[in-house]
N, C-alpha and C positions, 0 to 999 in steps of 0.2 A: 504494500500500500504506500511506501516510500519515495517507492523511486520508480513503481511500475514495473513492467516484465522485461523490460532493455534493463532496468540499473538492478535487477535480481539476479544475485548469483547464489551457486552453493558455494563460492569460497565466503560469502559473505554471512549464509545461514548458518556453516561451519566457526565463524568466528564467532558469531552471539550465543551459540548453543556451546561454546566452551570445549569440542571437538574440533578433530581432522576430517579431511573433504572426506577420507575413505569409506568413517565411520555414517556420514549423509551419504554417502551410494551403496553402502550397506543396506539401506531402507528404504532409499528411494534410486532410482533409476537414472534422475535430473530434473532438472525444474519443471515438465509439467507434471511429471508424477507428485511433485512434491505440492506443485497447486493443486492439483485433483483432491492429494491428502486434504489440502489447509481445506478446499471447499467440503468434500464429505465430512467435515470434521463440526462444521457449520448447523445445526441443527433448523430445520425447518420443519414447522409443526401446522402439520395442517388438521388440527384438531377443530371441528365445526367447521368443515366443509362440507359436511351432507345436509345438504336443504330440502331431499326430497324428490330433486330432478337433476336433468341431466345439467340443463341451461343455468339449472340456479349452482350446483356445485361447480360448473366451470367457470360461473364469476368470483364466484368463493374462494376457488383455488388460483384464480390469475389473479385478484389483489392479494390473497397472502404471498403469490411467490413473488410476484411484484414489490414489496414491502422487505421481503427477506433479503432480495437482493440491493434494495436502497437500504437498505439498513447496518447490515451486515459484511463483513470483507469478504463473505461468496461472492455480489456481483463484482466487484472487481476481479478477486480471482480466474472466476467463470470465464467474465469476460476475456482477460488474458488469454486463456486456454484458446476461446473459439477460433482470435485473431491469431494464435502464433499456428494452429494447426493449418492453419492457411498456407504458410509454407515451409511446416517443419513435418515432415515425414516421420518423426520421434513424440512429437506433438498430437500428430492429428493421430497415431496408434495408441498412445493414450487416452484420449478425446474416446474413440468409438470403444476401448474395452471397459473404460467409465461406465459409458452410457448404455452398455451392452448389460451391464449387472444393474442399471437402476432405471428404467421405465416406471417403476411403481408410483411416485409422485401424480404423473401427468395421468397416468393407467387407470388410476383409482376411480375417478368420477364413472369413467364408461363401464371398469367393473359392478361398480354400485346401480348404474342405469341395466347394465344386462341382466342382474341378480332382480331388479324390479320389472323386466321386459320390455323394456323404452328400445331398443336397441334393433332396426331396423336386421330381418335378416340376411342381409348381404352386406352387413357392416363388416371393416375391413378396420382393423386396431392398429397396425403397423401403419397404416398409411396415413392416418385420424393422429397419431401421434407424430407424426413426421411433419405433418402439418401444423399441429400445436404447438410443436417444437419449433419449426419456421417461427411462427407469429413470435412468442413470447423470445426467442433468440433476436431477433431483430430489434425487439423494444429495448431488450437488454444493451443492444450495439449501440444504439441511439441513443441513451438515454433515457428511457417516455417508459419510465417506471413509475409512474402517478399511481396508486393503488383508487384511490376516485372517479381517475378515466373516466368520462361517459362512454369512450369507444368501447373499455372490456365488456359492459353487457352485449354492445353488438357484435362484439368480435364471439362471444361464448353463443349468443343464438343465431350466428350464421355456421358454426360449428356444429352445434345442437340441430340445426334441423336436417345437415347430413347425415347427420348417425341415427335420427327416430325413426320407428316404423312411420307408415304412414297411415 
């Protein structure tokens, strides 16, 4: 949060942690591994996010994630990760084995819609979150982390009404 992902080094998280570089590639791999750490390390509590629906818990859950990351050293973190895996090859393999073990955040709502049967049956979960993943990544890039947005209700019911039955 310093100095940013250009003035972050592990000779410099070796220095504050009172170790050798060796002993920080012992546990981590390099700097985005060790941002993935700082972010998964960040708790995000999406506790009262089921409202019931599908539209109501995915505005529930894009102003809390929204909030988590203006709040907290995730979005910056995060943020670092998306932009360096853009052209770091050690980055962006990070980045996808991250994201590979945690879907469940963004996952949840449609879980809770399919277990109520809101869930159109040719819904497609991989793609529903690849999309929700676009949106909220972009706001993250931008800055337009407003948890009060009027846009997140309509970004959650132009979402919501691809996924319901009809």
């Amino acid at each position: 949060m310093e100095a940013g992902y250009a003035g972050f080094t592990i000779e410099q998280v070796a220095r504050r942690a009172g170790a050798g570089k060796p002993t920080i590639y012992r546990w981590w791999s390099g700097k985005p591994a060790l941002l993935l750490e700082i972010y998964a390390r960040q708790r995000l509590d999406l506790s009262g996010t089921d409202t019931g629906s599908l539209e109501g818990d995915l505005v529930a859950l894009l102003r809390r994630l929204f909030r988590f990351w203006g709040a907290t050293p995730a979005g910056q973190a995060f943020t670092a990760i998306l932009v360096e895996a853009q052209h770091d090859p050690a980055a962006l393999q990070a980045l996808r084995a991250f994201l590979a073990e945690r879907t469940y955040p963004l996952a949840e709502p449609f879980d809770r819609a399919a277990r109520r049967g809101e869930l159109a049956s040719d819904f497609d979960l991989a793609t529903t979150l690849d999309l929700v993943s676009g949106y909220v990544w972009a706001r993250l890039l931008t800055r337009r982390l407003d948890d009060d947005d009027p846009a997140l209700p309509a970004a959650a019911r132009t979402i919501a009404r691809g996924s319901l039955r009809s």
